[in-house]
C-alpha positions in Angstrom: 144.2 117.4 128.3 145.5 114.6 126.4 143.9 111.4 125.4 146.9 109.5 128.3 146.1 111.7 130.7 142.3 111.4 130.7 142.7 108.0 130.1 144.5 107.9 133.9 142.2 109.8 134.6 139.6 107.6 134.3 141.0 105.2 135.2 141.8 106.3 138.6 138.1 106.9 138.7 136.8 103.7 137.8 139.7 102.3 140.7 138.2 104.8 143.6 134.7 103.5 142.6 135.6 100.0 142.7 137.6 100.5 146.3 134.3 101.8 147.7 131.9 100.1 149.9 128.2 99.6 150.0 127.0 101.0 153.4 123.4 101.6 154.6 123.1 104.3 157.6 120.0 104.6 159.7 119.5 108.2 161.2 117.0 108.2 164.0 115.9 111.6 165.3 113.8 112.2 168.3 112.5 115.4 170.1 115.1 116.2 173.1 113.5 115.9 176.2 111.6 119.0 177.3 110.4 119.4 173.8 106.2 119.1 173.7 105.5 116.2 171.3 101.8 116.2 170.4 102.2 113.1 168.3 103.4 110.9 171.1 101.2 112.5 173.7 98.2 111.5 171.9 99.3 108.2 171.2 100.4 107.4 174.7 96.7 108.2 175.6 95.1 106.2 173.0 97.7 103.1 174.4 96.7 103.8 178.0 92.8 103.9 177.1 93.2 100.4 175.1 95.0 99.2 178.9 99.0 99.9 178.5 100.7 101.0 180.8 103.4 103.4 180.0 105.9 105.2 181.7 106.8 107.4 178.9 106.6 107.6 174.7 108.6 109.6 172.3 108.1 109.5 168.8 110.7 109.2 166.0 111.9 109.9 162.3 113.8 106.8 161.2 115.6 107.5 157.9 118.0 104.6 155.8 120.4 106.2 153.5 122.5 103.9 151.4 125.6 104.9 150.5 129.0 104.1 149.1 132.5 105.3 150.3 135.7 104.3 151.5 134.8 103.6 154.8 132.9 102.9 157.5 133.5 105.8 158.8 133.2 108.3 155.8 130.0 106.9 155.1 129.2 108.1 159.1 130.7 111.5 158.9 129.0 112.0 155.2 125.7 110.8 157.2 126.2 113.3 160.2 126.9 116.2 157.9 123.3 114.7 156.4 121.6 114.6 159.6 123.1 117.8 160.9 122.3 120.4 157.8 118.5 118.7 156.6 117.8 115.6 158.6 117.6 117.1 162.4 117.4 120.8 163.6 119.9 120.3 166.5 118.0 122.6 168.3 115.2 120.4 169.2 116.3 117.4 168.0 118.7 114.2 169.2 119.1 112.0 166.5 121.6 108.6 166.3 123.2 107.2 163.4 124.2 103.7 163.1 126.5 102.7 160.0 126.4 99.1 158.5 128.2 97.7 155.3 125.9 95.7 152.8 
């Protein structure tokens, strides 16, 4: 390659960098209903012995990823594609993800 073409190159580059946007994506996962969760069982007792009532509690992961792309939603399908391969096993877990720029 010659010095003009890596020079367009690079700059193409640097211009897709500076298009991108600063986003920050919160991935919440959950046990799916029917799932035991120990964690939440034992706290809903120790509530209900200090005099809450509860109907029901679930525990949760809560992750915040920031991130940079084009969109709002790239950064949400990059984030799913997160959530679905290491974040969450879709097998017993629900999880949400909500995308905001920064």
């Amino acid at each position: 390659m010659h010095t003009g073409a890596k020079s367009q190159t690079f700059l193409r580059t640097v211009s897709q960098l500076l298009a991108m946007t600063a986003y920050t994506a919160t991935v919440t996962v959950r046990l799916k209903t029917g799932v035991l969760d120990p964690e939440a069982e034992t706290t809903q007792r120790a509530l209900e012995r200090l005099g809450f009532e509860l109907e029901s509690l679930r525990s949760a992961d809560r992750f915040e990823i920031d991130l940079e792309a084009d969109s709002k939603e790239a950064a949400a399908e990059r984030v799913e594609e997160m959530a679905e391969r290491l974040l969450a096993n879709p097998t017993i877990h629900d999880y949400d993800v909500e995308v905001e720029e920064r």
